[in-house]
N, CA, C and O atoms as CSV, one atom per row, in Angstrom:
chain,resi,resn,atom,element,x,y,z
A,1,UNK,N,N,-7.628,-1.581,4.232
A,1,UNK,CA,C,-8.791,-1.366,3.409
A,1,UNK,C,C,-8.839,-2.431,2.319
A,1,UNK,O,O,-7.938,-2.995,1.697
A,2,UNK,N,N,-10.349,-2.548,2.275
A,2,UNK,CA,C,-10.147,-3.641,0.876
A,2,UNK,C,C,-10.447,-3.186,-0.637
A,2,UNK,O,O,-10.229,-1.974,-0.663
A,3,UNK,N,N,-10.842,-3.618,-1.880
A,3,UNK,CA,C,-11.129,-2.574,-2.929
A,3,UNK,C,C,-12.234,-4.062,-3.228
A,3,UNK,O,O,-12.482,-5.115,-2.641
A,4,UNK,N,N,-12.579,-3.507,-4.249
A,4,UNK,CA,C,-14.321,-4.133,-4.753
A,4,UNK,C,C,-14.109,-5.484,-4.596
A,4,UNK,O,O,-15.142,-6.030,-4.209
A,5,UNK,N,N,-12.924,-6.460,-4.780
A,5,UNK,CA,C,-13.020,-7.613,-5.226
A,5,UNK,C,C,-13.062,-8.305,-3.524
A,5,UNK,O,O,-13.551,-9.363,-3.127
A,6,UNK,N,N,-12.368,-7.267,-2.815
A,6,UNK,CA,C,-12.667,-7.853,-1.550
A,6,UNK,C,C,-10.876,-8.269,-0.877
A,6,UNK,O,O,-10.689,-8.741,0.244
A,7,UNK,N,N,-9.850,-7.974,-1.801
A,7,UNK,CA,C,-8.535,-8.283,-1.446
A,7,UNK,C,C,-7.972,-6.808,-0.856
A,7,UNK,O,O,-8.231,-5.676,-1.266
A,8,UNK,N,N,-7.343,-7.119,-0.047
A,8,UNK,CA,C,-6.828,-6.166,1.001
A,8,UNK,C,C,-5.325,-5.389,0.406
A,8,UNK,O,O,-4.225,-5.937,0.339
A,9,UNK,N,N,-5.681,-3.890,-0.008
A,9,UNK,CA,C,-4.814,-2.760,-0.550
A,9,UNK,C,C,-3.034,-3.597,-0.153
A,9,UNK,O,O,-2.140,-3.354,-0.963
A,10,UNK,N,N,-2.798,-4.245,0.716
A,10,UNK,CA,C,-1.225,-4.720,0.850
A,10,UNK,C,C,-1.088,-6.355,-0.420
A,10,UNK,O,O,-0.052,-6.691,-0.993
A,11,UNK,N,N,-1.961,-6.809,-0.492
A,11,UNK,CA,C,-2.127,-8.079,-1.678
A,11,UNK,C,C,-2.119,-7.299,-2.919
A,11,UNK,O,O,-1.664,-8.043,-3.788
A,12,UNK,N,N,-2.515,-5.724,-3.599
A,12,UNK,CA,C,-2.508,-5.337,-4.828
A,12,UNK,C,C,-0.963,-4.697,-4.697
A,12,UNK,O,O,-0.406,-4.568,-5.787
A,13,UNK,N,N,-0.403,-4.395,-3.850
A,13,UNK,CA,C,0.957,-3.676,-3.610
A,13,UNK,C,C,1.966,-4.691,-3.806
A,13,UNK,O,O,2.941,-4.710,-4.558
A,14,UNK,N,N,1.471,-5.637,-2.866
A,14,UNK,CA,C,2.894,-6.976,-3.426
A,14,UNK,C,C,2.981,-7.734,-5.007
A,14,UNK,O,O,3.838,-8.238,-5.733
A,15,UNK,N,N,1.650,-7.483,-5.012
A,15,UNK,CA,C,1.205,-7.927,-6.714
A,15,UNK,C,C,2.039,-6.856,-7.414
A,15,UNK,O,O,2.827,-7.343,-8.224
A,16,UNK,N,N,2.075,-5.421,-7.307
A,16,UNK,CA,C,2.867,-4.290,-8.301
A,16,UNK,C,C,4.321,-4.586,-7.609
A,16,UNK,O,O,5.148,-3.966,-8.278
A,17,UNK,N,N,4.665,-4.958,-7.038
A,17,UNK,CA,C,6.126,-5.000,-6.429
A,17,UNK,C,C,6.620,-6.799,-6.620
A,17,UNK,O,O,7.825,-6.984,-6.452
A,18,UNK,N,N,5.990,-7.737,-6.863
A,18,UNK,CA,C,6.813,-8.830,-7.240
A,18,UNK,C,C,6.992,-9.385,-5.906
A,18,UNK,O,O,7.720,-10.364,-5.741
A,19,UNK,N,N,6.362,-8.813,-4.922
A,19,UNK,CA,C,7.126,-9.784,-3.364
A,19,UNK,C,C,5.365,-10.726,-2.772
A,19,UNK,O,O,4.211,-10.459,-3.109
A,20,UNK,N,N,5.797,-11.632,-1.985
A,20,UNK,CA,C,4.655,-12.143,-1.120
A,20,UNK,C,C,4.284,-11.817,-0.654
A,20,UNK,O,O,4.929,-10.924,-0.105
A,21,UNK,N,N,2.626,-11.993,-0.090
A,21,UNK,CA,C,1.885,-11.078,0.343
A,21,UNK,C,C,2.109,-11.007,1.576
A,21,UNK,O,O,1.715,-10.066,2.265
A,22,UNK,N,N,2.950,-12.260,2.137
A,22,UNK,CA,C,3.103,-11.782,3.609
A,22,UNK,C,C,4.710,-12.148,3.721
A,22,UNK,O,O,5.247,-12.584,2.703
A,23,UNK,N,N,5.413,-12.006,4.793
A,23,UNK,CA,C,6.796,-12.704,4.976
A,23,UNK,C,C,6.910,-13.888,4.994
A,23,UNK,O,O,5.996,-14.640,5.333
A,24,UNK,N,N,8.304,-14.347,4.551
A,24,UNK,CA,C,8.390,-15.948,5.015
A,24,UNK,C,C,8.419,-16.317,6.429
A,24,UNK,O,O,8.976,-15.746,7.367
A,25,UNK,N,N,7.599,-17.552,6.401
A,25,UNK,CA,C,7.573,-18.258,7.999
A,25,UNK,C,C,6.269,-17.149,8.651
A,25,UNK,O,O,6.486,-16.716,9.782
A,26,UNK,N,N,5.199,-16.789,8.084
A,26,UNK,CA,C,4.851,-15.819,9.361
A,26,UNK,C,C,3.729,-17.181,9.765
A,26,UNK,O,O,4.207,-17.833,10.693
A,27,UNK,N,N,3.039,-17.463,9.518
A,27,UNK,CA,C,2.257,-18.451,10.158
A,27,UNK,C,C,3.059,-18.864,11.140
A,27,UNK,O,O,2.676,-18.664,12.293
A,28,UNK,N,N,5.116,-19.928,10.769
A,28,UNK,CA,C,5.521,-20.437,12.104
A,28,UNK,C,C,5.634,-19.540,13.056
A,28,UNK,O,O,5.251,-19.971,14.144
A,29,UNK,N,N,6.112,-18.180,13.064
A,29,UNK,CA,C,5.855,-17.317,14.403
A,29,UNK,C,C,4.432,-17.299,14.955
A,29,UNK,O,O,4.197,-17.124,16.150
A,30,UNK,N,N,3.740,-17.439,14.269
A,30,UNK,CA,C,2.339,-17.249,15.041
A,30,UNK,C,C,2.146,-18.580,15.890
A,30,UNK,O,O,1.623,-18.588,17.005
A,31,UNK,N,N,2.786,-20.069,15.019
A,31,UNK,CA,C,2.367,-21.344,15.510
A,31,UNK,C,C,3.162,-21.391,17.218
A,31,UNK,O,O,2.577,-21.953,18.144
A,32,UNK,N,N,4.477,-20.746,17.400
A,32,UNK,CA,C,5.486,-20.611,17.756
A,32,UNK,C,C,5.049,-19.758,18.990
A,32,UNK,O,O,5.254,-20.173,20.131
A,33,UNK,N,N,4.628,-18.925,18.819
A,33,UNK,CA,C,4.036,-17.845,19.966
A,33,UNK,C,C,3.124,-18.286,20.477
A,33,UNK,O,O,3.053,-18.048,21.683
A,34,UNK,N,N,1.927,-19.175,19.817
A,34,UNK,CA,C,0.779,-19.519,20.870
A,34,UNK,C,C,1.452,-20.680,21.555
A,34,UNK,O,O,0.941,-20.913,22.651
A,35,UNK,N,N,2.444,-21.473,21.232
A,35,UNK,CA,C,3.003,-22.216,21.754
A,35,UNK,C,C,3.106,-21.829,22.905
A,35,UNK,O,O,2.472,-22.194,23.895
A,36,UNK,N,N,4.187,-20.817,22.777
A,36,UNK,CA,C,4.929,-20.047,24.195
A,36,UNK,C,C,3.672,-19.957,25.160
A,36,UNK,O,O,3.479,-20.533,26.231
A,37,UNK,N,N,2.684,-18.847,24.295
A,37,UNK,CA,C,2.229,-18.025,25.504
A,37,UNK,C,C,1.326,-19.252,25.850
A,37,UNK,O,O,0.811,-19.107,26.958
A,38,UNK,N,N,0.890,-20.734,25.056
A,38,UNK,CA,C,0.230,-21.464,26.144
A,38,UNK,C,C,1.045,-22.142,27.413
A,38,UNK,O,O,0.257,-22.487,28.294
A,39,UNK,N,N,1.908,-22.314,27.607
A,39,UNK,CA,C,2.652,-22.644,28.066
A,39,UNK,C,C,2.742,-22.150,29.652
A,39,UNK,O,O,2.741,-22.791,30.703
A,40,UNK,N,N,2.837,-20.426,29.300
A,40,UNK,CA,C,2.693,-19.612,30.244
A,40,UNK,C,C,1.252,-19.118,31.172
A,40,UNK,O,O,1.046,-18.820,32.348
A,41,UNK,N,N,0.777,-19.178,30.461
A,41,UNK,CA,C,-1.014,-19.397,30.818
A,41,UNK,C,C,-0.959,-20.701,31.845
A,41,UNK,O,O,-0.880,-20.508,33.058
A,42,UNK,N,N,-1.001,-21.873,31.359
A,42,UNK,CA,C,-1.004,-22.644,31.863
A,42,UNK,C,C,-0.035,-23.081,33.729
A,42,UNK,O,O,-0.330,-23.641,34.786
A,43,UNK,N,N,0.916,-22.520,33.242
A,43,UNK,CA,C,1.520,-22.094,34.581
A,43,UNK,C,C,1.175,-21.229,35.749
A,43,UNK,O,O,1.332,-21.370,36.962
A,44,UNK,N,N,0.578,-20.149,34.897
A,44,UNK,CA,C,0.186,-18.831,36.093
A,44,UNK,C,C,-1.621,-19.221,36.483
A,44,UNK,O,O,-2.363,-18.483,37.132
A,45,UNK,N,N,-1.923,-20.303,35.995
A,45,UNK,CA,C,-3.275,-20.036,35.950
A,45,UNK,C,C,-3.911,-19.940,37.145
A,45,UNK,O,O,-3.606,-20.965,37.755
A,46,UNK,N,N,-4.809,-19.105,37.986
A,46,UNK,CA,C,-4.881,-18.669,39.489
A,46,UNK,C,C,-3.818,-18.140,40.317
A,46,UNK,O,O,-3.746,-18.093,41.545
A,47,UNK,N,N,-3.076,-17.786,39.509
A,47,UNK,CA,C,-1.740,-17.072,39.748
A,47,UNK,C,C,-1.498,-15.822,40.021
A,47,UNK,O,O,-0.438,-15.544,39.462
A,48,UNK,N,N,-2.049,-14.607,40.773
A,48,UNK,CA,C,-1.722,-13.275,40.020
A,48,UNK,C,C,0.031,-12.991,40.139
A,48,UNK,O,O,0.822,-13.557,40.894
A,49,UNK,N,N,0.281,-12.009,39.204
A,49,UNK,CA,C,1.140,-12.027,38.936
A,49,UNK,C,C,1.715,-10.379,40.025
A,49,UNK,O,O,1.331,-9.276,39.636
A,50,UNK,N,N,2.574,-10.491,41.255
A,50,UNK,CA,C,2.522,-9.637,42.049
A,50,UNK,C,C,3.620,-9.023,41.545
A,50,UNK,O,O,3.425,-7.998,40.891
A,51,UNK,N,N,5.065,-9.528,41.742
A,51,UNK,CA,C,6.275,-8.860,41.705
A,51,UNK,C,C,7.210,-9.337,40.472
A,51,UNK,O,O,7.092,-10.402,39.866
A,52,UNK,N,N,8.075,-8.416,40.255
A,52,UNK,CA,C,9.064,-9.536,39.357
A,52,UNK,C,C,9.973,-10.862,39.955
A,52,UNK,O,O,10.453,-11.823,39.354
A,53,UNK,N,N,9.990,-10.582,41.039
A,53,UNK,CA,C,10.619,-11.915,42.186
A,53,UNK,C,C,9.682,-12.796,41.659
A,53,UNK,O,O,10.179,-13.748,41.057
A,54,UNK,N,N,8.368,-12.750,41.715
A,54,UNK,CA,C,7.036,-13.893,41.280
A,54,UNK,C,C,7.740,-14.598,40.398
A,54,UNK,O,O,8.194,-15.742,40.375
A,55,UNK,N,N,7.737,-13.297,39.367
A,55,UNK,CA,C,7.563,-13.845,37.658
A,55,UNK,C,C,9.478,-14.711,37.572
A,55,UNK,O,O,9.592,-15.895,37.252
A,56,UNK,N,N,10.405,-14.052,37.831
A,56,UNK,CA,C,11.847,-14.547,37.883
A,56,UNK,C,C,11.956,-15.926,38.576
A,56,UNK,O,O,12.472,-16.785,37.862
A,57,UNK,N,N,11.502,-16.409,40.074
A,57,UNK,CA,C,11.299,-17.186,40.460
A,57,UNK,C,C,10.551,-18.396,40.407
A,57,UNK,O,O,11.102,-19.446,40.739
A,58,UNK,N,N,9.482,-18.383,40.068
A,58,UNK,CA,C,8.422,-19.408,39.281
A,58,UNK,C,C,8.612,-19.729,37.896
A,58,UNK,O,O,7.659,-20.396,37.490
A,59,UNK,N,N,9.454,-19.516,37.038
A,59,UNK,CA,C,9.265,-19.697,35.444
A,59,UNK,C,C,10.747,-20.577,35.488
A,59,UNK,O,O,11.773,-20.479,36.161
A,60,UNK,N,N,10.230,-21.584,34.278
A,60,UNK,CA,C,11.166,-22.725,34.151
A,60,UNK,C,C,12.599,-21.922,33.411
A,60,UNK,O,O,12.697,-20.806,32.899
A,61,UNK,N,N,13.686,-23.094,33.624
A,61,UNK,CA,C,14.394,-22.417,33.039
A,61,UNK,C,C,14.853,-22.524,31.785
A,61,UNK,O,O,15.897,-22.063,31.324
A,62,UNK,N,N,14.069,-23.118,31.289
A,62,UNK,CA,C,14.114,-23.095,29.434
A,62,UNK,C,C,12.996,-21.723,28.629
A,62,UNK,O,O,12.597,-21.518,27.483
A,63,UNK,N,N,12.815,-20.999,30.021
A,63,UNK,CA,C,12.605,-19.760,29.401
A,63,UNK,C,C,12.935,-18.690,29.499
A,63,UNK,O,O,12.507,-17.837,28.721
């Protein structure tokens, strides 16, 4: 929820508590994950995904 000014009820909580409004590094997990999952997209693409033999067998092994 937001309150009049338009900042979201967890930004007035970290403000009364002294901490950041979000964790450290969360943007790099996010940069980090679309990484991954493009990665994986890109591999399966026209791919369906049938069995776990599929998925175990086809995926590189730096993953």
């Amino acid at each position: 929820m937001e309150d009049q000014t338009g900042r979201p009820r967890r930004a007035h909580l970290a403000d009364e508590h002294r901490l950041p409004p979000s964790p450290r590094g969360t943007s790099e997990w996010n940069q980090i994950e679309h990484r991954w999952c493009s990665r994986i997209s890109m591999n399966w693409r026209g791919r369906p995904l049938t069995s776990h033999e599929v998925i175990a067998t086809t995926t590189p092994d730096w993953l």
